[in-house]
Every structure is written in C-alpha cells, then in structure tokens.
N, C-alpha and C positions, 0 to 999 in steps of 0.2 A: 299434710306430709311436709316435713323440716324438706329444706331446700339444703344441696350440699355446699361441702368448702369451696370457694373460688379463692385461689391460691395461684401466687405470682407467675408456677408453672402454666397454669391454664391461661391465664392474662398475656401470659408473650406469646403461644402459641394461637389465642383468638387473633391476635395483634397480627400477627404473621402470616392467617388464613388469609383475613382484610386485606394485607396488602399482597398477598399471591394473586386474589380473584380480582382485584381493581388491575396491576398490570397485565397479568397475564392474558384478561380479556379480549383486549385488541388482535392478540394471536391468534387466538382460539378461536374467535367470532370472525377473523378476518376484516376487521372494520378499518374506514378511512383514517381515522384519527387514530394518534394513541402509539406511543412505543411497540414495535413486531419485531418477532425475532427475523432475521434475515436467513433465506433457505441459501443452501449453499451451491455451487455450481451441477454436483450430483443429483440432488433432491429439486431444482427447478430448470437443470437445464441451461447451457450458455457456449462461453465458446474457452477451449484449451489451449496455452501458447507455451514453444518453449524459445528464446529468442537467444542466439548468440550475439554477443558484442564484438566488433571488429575492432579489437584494440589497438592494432598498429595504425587510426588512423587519427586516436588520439593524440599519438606521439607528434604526428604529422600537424595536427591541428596546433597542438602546443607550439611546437617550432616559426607556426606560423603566426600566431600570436606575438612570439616573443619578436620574430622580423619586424611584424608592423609597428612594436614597441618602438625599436631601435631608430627606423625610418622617421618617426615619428620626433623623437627624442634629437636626433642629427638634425633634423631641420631646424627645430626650434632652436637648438644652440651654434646652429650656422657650424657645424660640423661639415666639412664636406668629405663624403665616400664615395666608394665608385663601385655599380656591379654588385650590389646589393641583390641577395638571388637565395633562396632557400629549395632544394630537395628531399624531399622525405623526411630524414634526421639530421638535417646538414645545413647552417647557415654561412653563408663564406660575404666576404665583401674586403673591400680593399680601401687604408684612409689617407686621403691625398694628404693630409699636413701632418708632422710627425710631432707636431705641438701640440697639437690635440690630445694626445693618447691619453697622457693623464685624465684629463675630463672625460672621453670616453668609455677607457675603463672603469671608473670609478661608478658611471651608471650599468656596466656591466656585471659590477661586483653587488648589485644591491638586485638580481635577480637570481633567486636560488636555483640551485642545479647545476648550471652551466660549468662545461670543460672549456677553457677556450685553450685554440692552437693557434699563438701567434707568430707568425714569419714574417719579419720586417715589419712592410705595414701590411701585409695582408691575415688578415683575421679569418679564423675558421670555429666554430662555436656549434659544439652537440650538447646534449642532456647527460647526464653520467647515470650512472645503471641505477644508481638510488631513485634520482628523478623521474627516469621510465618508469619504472615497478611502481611509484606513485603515481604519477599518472594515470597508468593503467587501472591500478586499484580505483581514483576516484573516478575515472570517468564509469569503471561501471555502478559505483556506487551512486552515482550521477544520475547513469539511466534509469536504474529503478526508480529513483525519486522523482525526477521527471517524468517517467511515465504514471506511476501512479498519482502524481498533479494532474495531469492531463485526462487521465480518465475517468478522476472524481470532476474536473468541471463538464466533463462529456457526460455527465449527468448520470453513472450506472451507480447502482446500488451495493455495495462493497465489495470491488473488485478486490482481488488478492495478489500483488508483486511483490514476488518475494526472491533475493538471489540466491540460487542453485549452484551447486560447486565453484569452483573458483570463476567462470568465466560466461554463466549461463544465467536467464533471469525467466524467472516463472509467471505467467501472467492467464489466470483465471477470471471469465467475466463472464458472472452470472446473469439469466434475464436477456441475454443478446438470442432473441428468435427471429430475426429475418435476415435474409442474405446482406441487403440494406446497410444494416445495422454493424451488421459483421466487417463489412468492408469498411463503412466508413469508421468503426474503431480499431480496424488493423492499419491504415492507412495514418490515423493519429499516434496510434504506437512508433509506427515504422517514419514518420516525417521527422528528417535531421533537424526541420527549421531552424537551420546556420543563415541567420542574414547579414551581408556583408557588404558595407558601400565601398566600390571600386572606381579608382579611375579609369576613364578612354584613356584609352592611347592613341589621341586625333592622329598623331604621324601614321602610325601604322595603322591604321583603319583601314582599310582599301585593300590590307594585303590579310585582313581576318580570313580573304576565301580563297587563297590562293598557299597558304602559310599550314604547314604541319603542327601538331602543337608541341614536336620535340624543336622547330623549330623559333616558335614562339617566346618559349621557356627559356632560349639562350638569350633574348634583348629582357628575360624578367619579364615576361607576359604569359597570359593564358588567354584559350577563347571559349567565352559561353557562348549559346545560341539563346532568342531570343523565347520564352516562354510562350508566345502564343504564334509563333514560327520558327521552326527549326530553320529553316534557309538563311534566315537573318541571323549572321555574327556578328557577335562582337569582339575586338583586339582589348584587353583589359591587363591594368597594370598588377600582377600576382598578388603582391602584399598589399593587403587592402588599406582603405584609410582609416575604418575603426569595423569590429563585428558585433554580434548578437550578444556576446556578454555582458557589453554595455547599455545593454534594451533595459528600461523598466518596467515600459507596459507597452499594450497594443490593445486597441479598440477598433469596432467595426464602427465604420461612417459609411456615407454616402457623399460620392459626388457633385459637386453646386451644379457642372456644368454640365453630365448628363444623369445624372440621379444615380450610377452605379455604385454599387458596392468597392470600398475603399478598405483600408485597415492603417490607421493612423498610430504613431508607433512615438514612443517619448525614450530620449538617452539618459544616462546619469549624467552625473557633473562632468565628469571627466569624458568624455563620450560628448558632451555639448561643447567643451571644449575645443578639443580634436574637430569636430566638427563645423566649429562656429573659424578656426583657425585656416582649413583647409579649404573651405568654402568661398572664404576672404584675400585669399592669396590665388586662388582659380576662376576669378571669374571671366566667363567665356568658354570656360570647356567643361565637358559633359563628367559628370558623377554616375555609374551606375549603380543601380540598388540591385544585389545580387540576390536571391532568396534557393540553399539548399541548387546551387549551379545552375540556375536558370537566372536570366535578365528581364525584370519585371518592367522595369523602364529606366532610361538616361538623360536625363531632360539635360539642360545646359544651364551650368548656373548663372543667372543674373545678376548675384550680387550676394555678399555674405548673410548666411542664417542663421541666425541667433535662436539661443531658445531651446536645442537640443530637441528639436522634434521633424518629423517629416513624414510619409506616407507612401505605400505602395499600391500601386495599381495594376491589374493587370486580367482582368477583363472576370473576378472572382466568379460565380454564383453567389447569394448570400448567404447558403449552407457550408460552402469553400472558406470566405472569408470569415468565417466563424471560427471554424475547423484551426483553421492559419493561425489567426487570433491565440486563441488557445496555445498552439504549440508554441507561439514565438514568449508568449507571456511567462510559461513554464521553465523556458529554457531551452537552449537547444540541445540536443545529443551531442556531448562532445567524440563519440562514436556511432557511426551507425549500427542498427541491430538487424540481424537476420533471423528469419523464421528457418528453425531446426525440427518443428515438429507441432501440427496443427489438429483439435481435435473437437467435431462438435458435437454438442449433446444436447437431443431433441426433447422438448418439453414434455411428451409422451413418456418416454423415458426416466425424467426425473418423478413425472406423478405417479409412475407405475413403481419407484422405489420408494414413494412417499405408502402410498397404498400397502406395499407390502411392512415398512417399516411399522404401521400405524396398527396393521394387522398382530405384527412379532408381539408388538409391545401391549395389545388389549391383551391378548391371550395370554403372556406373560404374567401380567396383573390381572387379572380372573383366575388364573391358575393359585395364584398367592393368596386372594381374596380369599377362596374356597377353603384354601389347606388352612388358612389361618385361623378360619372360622367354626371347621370341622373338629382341629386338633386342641384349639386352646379357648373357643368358647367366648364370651362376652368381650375379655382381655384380645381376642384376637379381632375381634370389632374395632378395640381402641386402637391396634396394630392397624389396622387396614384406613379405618380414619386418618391416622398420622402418613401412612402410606401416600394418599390421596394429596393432601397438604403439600408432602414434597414435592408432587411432580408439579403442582396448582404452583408453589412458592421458585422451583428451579426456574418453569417455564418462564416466571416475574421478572425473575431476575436476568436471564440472559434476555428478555426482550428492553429491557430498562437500558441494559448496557451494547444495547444494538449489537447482541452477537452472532454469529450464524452458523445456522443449525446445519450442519450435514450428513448425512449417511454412517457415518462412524460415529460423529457427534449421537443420534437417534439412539446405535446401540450403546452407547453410553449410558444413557436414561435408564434402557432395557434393565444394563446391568447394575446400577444405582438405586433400581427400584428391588432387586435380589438384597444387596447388599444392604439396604435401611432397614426391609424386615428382621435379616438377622440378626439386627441388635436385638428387639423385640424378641425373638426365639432365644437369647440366649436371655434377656431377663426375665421372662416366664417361666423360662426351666429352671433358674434360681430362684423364682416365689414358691414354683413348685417344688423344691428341693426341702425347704426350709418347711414349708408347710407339711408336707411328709413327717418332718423331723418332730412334729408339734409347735413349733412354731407360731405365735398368734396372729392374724391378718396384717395389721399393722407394722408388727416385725418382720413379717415374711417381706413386705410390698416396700418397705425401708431398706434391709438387709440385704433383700434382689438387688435391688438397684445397685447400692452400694459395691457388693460382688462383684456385681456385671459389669460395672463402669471402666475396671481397669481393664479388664480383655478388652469391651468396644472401643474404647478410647488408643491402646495401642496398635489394636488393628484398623481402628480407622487412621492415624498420625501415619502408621508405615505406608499405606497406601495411597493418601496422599502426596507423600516423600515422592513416592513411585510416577504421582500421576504429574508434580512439579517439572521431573525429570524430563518425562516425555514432551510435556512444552515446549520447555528449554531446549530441548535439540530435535525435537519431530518437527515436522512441518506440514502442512497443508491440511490433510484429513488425520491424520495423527493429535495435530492441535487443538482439531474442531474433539475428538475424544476425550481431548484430556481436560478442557473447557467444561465439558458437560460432566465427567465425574469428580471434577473437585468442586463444583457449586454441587451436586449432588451428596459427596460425602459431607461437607460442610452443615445443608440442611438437614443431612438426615439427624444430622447429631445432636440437632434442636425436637425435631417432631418425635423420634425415635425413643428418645431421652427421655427430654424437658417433657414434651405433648402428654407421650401417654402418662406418667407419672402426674400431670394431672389431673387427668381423668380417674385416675384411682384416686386422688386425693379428695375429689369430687363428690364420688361414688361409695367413697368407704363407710359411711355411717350406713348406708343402702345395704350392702355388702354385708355386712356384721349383722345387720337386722334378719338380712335371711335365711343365713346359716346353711346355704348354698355356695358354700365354695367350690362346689365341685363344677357347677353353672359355669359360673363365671370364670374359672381358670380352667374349665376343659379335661376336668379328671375326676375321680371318686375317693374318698379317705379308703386307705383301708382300716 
C-alpha cells in the first residue's frame, strides 16, 4: 500500500502536537520539574484582600521629608533658622539673618511643588494642589508595587496586586492554607516599614514621662515608646536626620555578642552622607533608629561612621527579622493601607470547582467527540484529532508562560473547545456542498477550505478584537477568560485549519481509491 502525502500542513501540526505534549506534561502529570500552569486563587484556594490607602498620610510624610531636607541643607550651609516645626501639610520656621535668603531660597526653588508664604523672615511652605494629587497618585502606585515586591520575596506563587478604583488595591494570594501563613502575609502587606534615624533630645529626656505629646510638638519633638517596652519613652527630635528612602538594602545577620538575630541595613550616597556628617558633628549623644514608630535602639555615638551602613536590633525572632528584611528592602509604604474587606478560600473548595470544572469540560468534549463522529464520519475523526491538539497545544502554552488558570479562565477552554470544532463544521458542510454539486474530491476538499476560510477567519479576528478588549479593561477573573480564549482561538486556527487539511491531504489518494465518500464525509450521494 503507497503511503500518503505528508505535506507542510501536516509537518506543523505534528510539530505542534510535539511540543503541546512535551510542555503541557508537567501540568497534566503534576510533576516536580517542568513549567505548570499556575491555579488561580478560585480553583486552589487562598486568601482575598481589598486594602484601602490612607492617602492623607503621604502628604504628611512628604512634608516631612522635605523639613528634614531643609534642616539638613541649613546646617551644612551654616544657615541659621529658628523653630523649624512641620504639622500635617505645614512647614513654618523663621531665618535669623536676612542675608541668607537669597541662598536659601534658591534651594527652596529647586524642590517642586512648593507654595511658599513669606512674611519677613518668617517662612511658611505647603504643597500646592498639583503636588498633593501627585503625591497621592504615586504613593498609591507605590503601594502596589511594593507590595507585590514583598510578596513575591515571601515566596507565594503568583500573587495578584492589582489597583482598584481610584483609591483601593486588590491583593489575591493563592496557596495561603494555614492561619500561620495568613497572618504572617497580612502583616507583611500591612508593615509601613518607614525607618527613620532620630535624634534624643538629652535636654528633655526626663520629661518624655511627664510631657503630652501636643506638648512635645511645640519645642519640635515627638515621643516613641520603646519596642520591646512600652513604659520606656523616649523625647525625639521630629524631623529626622535622614529615612527609609535612602535604604539600599537590609540583610539578616546575627549578633557577634549574643548570636541574635540582627538586620544590617546599607544607605545610598547621599544618605551615607547625611549620615557620615551628622554622626561627626554628635558625638556623645544618642541617635535613635526609629522602625514604623517604635525605638528599636539609641546607642550613643562614639565617634563618626562612615560607610553609610548600621543595624537594628531589637530582640527579632529569626522569622521576624526576615519578614523586616524584606519590607524594609522593598520599600516603605509611603502610606499606610487598611484592610476594607477579607476573604478566605478553603482548598476544599477550590478542588471541588476544579472537579466540577474538569467534569463541565470532559462532558463538553465527549458530547463534540460523538456529534462529530456520528454526523461527519472519518472527517469528524480529523475534527476531534485536531480537537485534542488544541487543548494538548493551549494547555503548553499557558504553562510555558506561567499563566494561571482560574475558574473563568476553565470556562474559557470549555468554550474554545465549541468554537474550534466549528471551523471544522463549517468546512465539512462546504466539502459537502460541493460534493453534492458534483464536484471531484480533490476540488471539493480545496474549494471547502478555501470558502470556508473567510467566514472562520473573520469570525475568529472579531472575536479575538472582543477577547483583547476584555483584557485591556477586565480585571482579575475577567482576564484569566480572556487569556484562555485568545491562546484558544489563535490555536484553533492552526489545528482546525492547517491540521485537518492535512490529513485529507494525507488520505486523499486512500479516499479516491475507495469510492466511499459517503464514509468518510458522513453522508450518502444522492
């Protein structure tokens, strides 16, 4: 028996099995190695967040930033002010020499945003409405980013942060099953880690316990307590001497002196600076290292430190110091976020929509198998072959591009696997048409195609349009659907196509020989 044509159609679609069943294996089989696709919070279960940003405290933080600039800047240029004091959105201070100004405005004018209100020499400096609204916008942009740094080095497997209306951030983590787990990644979410080195304020120390903190605020002071005792305060001078934005890194160590858990922490340039300057011009009096308003520790400095590096301690665990690690390396929140609405989902739960999904979708494809094979005969074999392929080739691909599969995503598949056969059903009924017509096998099986191609081709192109759409502006399970039917309609356009067209090109010298067309296309001459 002559063996049939293999022809370029059948050569890309072998090609295309090859590499369905090489990646998509690892999914399938569940095995340790190898690209998988990743199940979505639905389908395995995790924890739901919706997290509001306190944006008015970005403002606050910003303002605060821009004092310690200024403090910073006066001293180095021997500026002398007096009553240097920030509230809320409000920096005020007053400059004893009136020869200055020029120099000091001039570095006031190289900070964007600022209104300043000057009377005499008393200076009063807020953000103007443009700056706020920026502000606000990056710091929540901020937080997303930061959070989902932090919860890819907390090790989960595609968590999803994604922001929600103008003010709100979405945060999905699949795979979190024990309380444990839960907490210690709501805690890494919700950690501001803002670290902040503060001066004592040795004069007033003494009066940390006895002193309100509105009245603190009036000599430009604030009081933390200390982290591992509340009763212990401390008197602290407001405007810090540099913060967390200038952190590079943070690492876990361990103590020489008693083995504990440490977290060593390195500044930028400018930030070793500030540091290496302030440390040099204090020695004898205490620095504290503030971490998110708490006082980790205030040692006294002995002499200037160079090097833009230093360390907090404060009695960690070594899963704490980890945890810190992390948040402080990410960045800090330049707002804190609040939990607006918490939800978890039991892994029972996710198997029991995997189970049913897997159920929707045999049945589905058995249902197509059958009808294909009853109505159109050998041709509905190549149909159900190419079938197979796509889901073998979809499955490949989104485990290749580590995508994840959820619940919408599944019926997506469902319905991807409708939509492939009906190319097939619309080129069969034009082989059938032609063939009717008299038509000879070869013309029918050419001519089909050809017919066929501009219907499937424009109805598959509008619905892709459709399925782009829904990317672009859906979100969450919306996306995981539209994921799964544009890699869907993409393959089918190959297997559906290209596949079975080579399979009759295979077959046709078979075909002709038997004089059974009715067989193989599922009909009888009349």
């Amino acid at each position: 028996m002559r063996s049939g044509k293999v022809t370029y159609r059948l050569v890309v679609l072998l090609l295309a099995v090859l590499f369905g069943v090489f990646f998509s294996a690892p999914s399938f089989l569940q095995t340790q190695n190898g690209s998988k696709i990743n199940l979505g919070l639905d389908l395995q279960g995790g924890l739901y967040m919706l997290l509001g940003v306190e944006t008015e405290v970005a403002i606050e933080s910003k303002i605060k930033s821009i004092a310690a600039s200024i403090n910073y800047y006066t001293k180095k240029e021997d500026i002398l002010i007096d009553k240097l004091k920030f509230k809320q959105d409000v920096i005020e201070f007053n400059l004893i020499d009136p020869d200055e100004s020029v120099k000091l405005e001039k570095m006031l004018s190289e900070i964007q945003g600022l209104v300043i209100d000057k009377r005499d020499l008393s200076y009063h400096i807020t953000l103007s409405d443009e700056e706020k609204q920026s502000t606000i916008q990056y710091a929540i942009d901020q937080a997303v980013e930061t959070i989902r740094n932090r919860l890819d080095q907390f090790g989960l497997a595609e968590p999803t942060v994604a922001k929600q209306g103008e003010d709100k951030i979405l945060v999905e983590l699949p795979g979190i099953k024990t309380q444990e787990d839960e907490q210690r990644a709501r805690e890494l979410i919700a950690k501001a880690a803002h670290l902040q080195l503060m001066a004592v304020d040795d004069k007033r120390q003494d009066q940390a316990y006895t002193m309100s903190d509105a009245q603190a605020q009036a000599y430009g002071n604030i009081i933390y307590s200390d982290v591992k005792n509340e009763e212990i305060k401390y008197m602290l001078k407001a405007i810090p001497v540099l913060d967390g934005s200038m952190l590079t890194d943070a690492r876990v160590a361990f103590s020489q002196q008693n083995n504990q858990p440490i977290i060593n922490f390195s500044l930028n340039s400018e930030g070793a600076r500030i540091f290496g300057d302030f440390t040099g011009a204090n020695v004898g009096k205490r620095l504290a290292i503030v971490l998110d308003g708490k006082v980790y520790s205030a040692p006294v400095i002995n002499e200037r430190i160079g090097g833009g590096s230093g360390q907090i301690s404060g009695g960690f665990s070594v899963q704490e110091a980890h945890d810190v690690a992390i948040a402080l390396r990410s960045g800090a929140l330049l707002a804190p976020v609040k939990m607006l609405e918490k939800r978890s989902i039991g892994p029972s739960l996710g198997a029991e929509s995997i189970e049913k999904s897997m159920n929707a979708l045999a049945f589905a494809a058995a249902m197509i198998v059958v009808f294909m094979l009853l109505y159109y005969g050998i041709s509905g074999v190549f149909a159900n072959v190419a079938l197979i392929a796509n889901v073998i080739i979809l499955v490949a691909i989104m485990a290749l591009f580590g995508a994840t599969l959820t619940l919408p995503g599944m019926a997506g598949i469902v319905l991807t696997i409708g939509m492939a056969v009906d190319a097939n059903v619309v080129i069969n009924e034009r082989i059938r048409e032609l063939l009717r017509d008299g038509a000879s096998l070869r013309q029918s099986v050419q001519k089909g195609y050809e017919n066929a191609m501009s219907a499937i081709v424009d109805a598959n192109i509008t619905t892709l349009i459709t399925v782009i759409a829904l990317y672009a502006y859906g979100t969450g399970p919306v996306k995981g659907f539209a994921v799964t039917m544009s890699i869907g309609i993409l393959v089918s356009m190959l297997t559906a196509i290209l596949g079975t067209h080579g399979f009759f090109d295979y077959f046709m010298e078979k075909i002709e020989r038997s004089g059974k067309t009715g067989f193989w296309f599922g009909y009888k001459r009349d």
